[in-house]
C-alpha positions as CSV (number, residue, x, y, z in Angstrom):
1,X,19.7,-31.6,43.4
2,X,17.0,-29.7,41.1
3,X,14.6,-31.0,38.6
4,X,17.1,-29.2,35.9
5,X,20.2,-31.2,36.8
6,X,18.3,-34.5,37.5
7,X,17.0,-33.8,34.3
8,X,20.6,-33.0,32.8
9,X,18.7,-29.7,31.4
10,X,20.4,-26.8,31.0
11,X,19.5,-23.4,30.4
12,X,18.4,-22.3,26.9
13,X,21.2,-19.9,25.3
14,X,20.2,-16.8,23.8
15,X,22.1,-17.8,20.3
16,X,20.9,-19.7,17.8
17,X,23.0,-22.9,19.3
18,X,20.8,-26.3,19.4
19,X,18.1,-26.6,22.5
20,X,19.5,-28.9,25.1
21,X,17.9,-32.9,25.6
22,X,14.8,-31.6,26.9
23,X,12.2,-29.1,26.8
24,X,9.3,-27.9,28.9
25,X,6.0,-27.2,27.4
26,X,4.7,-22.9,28.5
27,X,1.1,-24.4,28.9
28,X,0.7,-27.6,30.3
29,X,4.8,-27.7,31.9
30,X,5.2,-31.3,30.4
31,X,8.7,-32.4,29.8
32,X,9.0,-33.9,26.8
33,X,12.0,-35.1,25.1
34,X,13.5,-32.1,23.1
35,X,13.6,-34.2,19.4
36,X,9.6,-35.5,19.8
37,X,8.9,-31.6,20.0
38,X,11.1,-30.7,16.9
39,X,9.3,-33.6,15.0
40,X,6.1,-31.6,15.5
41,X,7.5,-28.2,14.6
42,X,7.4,-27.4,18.4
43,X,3.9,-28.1,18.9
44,X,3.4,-29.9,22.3
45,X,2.0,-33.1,21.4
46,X,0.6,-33.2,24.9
47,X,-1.5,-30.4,24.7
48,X,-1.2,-28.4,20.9
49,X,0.5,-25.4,22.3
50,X,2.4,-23.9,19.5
51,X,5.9,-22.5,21.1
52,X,7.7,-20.1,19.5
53,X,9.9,-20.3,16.0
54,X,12.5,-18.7,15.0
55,X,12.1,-16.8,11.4
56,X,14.4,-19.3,9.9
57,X,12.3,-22.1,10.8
58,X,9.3,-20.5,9.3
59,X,10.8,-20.1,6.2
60,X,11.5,-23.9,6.0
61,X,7.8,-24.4,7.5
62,X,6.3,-22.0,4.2
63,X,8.9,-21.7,1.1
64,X,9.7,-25.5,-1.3
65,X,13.2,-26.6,-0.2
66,X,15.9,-24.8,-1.8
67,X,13.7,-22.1,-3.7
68,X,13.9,-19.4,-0.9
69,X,16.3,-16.4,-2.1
70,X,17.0,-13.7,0.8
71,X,16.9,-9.5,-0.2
72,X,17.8,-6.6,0.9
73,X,19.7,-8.3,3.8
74,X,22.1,-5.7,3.6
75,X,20.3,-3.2,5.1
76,X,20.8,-1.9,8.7
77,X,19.2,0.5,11.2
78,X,21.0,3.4,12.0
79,X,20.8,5.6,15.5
80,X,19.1,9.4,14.1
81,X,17.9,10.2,17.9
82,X,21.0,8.5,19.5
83,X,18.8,7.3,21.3
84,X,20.0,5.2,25.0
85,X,17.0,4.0,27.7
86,X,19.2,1.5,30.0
87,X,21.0,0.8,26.9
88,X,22.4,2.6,23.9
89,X,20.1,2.0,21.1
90,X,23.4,0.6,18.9
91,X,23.9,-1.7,22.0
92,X,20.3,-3.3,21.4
93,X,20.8,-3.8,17.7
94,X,24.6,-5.5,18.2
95,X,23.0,-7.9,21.3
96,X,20.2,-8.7,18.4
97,X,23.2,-9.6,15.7
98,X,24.2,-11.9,18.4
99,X,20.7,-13.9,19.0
100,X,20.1,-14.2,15.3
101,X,23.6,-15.2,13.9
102,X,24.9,-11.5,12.9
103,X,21.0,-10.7,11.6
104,X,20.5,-6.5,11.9
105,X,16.8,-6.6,11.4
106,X,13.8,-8.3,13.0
107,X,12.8,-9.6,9.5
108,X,13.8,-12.0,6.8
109,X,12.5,-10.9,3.6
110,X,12.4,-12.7,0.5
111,X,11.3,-15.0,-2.9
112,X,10.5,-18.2,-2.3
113,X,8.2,-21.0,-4.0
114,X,5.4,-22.5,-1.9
115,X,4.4,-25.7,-3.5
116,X,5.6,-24.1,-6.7
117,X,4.0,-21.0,-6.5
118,X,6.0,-17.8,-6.5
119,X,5.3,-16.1,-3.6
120,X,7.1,-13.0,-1.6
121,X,7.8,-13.6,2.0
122,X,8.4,-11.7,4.7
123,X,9.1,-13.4,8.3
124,X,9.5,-11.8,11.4
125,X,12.1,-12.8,13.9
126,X,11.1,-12.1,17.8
127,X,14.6,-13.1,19.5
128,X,15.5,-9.8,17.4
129,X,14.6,-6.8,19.6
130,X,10.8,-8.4,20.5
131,X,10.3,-8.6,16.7
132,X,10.2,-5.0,17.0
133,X,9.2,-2.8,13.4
134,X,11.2,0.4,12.5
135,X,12.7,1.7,10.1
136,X,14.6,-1.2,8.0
137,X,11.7,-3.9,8.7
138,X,9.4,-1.2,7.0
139,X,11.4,-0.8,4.0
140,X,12.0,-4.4,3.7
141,X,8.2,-4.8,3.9
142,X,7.6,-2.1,1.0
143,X,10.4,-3.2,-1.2
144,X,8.6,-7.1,-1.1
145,X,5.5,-5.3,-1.8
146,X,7.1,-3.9,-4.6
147,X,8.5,-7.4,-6.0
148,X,5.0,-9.1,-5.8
149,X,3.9,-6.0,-7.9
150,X,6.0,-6.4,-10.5
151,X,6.2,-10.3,-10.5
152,X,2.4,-10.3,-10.1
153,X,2.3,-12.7,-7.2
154,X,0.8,-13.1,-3.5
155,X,2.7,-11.8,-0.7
156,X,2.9,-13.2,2.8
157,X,4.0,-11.8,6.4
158,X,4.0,-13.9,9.1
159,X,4.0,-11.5,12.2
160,X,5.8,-12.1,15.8
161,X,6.2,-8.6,17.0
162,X,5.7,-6.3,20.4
163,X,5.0,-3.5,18.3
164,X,6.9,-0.4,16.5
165,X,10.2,0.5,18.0
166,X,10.4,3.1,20.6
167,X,14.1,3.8,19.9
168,X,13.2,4.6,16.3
169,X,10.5,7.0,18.2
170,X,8.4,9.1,15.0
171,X,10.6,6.9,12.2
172,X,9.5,3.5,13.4
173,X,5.6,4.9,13.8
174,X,6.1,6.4,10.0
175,X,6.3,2.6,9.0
176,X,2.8,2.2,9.9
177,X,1.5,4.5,7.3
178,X,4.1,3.6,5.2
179,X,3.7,-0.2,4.6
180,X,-0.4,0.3,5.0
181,X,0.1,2.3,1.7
182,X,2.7,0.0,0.2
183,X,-0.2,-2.7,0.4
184,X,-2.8,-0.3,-0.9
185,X,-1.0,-0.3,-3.8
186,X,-0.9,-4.5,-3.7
187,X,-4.7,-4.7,-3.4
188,X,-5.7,-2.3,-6.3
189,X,-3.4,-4.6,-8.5
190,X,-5.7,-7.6,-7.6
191,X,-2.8,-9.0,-5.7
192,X,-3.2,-11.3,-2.5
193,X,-2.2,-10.5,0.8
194,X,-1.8,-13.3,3.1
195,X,-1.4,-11.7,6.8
196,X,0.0,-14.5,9.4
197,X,-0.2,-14.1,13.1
198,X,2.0,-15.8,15.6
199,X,2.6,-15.3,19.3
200,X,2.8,-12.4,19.6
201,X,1.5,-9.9,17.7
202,X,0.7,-6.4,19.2
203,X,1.3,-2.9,18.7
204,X,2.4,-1.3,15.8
205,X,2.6,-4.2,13.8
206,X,-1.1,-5.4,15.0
207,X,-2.2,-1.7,14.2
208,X,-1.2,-1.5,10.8
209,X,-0.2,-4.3,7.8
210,X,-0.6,-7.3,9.8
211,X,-4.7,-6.7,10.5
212,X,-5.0,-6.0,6.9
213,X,-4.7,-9.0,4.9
214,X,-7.2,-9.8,2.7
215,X,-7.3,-13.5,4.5
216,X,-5.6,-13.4,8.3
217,X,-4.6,-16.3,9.5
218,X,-3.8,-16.7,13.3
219,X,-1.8,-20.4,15.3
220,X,-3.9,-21.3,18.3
221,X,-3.6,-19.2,21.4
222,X,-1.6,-16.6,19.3
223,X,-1.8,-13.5,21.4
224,X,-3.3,-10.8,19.5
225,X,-3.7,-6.9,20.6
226,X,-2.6,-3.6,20.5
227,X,-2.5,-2.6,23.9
228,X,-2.1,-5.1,26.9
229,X,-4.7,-6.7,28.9
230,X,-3.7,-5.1,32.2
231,X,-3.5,-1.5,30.6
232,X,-6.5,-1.9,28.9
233,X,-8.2,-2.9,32.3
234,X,-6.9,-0.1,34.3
235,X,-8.4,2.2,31.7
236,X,-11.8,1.2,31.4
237,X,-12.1,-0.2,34.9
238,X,-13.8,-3.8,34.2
239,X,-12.4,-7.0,33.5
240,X,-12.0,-8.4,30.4
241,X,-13.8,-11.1,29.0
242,X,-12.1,-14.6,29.2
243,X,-9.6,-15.3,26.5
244,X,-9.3,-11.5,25.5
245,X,-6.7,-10.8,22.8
246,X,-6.1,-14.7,22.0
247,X,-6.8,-16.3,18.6
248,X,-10.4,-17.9,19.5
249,X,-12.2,-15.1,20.9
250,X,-10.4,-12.7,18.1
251,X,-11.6,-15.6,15.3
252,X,-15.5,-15.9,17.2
253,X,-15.3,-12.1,16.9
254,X,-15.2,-11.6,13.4
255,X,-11.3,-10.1,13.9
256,X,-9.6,-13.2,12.0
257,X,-10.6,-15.6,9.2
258,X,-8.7,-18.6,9.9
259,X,-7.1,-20.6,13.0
260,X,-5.0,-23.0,11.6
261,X,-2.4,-25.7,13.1
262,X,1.4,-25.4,11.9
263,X,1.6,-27.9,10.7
264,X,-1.1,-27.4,8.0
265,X,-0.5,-24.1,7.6
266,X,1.1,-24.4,4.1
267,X,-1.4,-26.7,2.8
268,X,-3.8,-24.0,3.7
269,X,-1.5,-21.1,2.0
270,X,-1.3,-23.1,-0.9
271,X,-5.1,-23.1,-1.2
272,X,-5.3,-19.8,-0.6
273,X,-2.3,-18.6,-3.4
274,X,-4.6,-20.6,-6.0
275,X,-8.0,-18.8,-5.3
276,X,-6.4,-15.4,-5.7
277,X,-4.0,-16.0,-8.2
278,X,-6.0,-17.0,-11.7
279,X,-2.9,-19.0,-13.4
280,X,-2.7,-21.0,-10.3
């Protein structure tokens, strides 16, 4: 008999379908009941790791209850290059439907309140094609630029992403440029952008919007890069320093503002939303 079935753990399902009794930290490997994880928002309370959330969750972590209101969730990617690696690109985006409960986009975008603020939020989803950014995540980003404009609030992306989306090829790198602009326009109307990092977030997505917040705010140990470590290696022939491309040594290098716990992360949004925003 294994640890699993002595354990009466089973194995995690790819669907949004609840986690089973018990959970094992990625860190430290403890095995912790699955409820005294939950309470914590999935922070190992034997060592602080922070696992990963689901975009839902973060929503409920950020927004007042009951004040969040969904856009533009009608939108879906379609297939320009037709493009198939071991799997049609169509393939990918209808196996992502079916990890985020009939989702077609890496990203929940929306209005919410946080602590009675109006704020625009955009969350990204990694169980949805590695949190991947193309062409409808881009647009989804602009158009929530677009509302904070005109509403004259703060906007907030919290980031879990493996970078742009090679099936999208040239479309998906175009939402670099086009998002960077879209918060160009946000900054020279005096507007806050409040950049969130989680694990991971590299790429693309690391390359363009989500390093350009005017505060960025990173979890502990987020993994943070735009390359990988091993690729990076192999180019410049050394090793990297310890820690390369997590939170700390990206906070002690002037590349971050702000490390901040989960659990206090909307305390420390809310503080931010009133510095920026005068009537606040």
């Amino acid at each position: 008999m294994n640890l699993a079935s002595l354990f009466g753990i089973k194995k995690q399902s790819q669907t949004n379908e609840a986690p089973s009794h018990w959970v094992k930290c990625s860190k430290c490997q403890a095995l912790m009941y699955y409820k005294e994880v939950e309470a914590l928002n999935n922070v190992c309370p034997k060592c602080g790791n922070h696992m990963r959330i689901d975009a839902k969750k973060r929503i409920e972590l950020l927004a007042d209850e009951g004040t969040f209101e969904e856009m533009d969730s009608n939108l879906e990617p379609n297939d320009p290059l037709k493009f198939v690696d071991k799997k049609s690109y169509k393939k990918r985006v209808e196996e992502g439907k079916s990890k985020t409960g009939g989702r077609a986009s890496s990203v929940i975008s929306g209005s919410c309140k946080i602590n009675n603020i109006p704020t625009e939020l955009v969350v990204f989803d990694f169980s949805f094609m590695g949190g991947s950014l193309g062409s409808v995540e881009g647009e989804k980003i602009v158009r929530a630029v677009n509302r904070a404009i005109e509403k004259r609030c703060g906007l907030i992306i919290v980031s879990a992403s493996g970078g742009a989306r090679m099936q999208e090829s040239s479309y998906s790198l175009m939402q670099m440029a086009k998002t960077s602009a879209a918060l160009k326009r946000l900054s020279n109307e005096k507007l806050p952008f409040i950049s969130i990092l989680t694990d991971p977030t590299m790429g693309g997505v690391s390359a363009s919007f989500a390093m350009l917040g005017d505060i960025i705010i990173a979890e502990p140990n987020t993994l943070i890069g735009f390359a990988g470590a091993r690729v990076i290696k192999q180019t410049i022939g050394a090793d990297l320093p310890e820690g390369f491309q997590r939170a700390e040594f990206l906070l002690e290098h002037g590349l971050i503002d702000m490390i901040v716990n989960r659990n206090e992360i909307k305390d420390s949004v809310t503080k931010l939303l009133k510095l920026f925003l005068k009537d606040y």
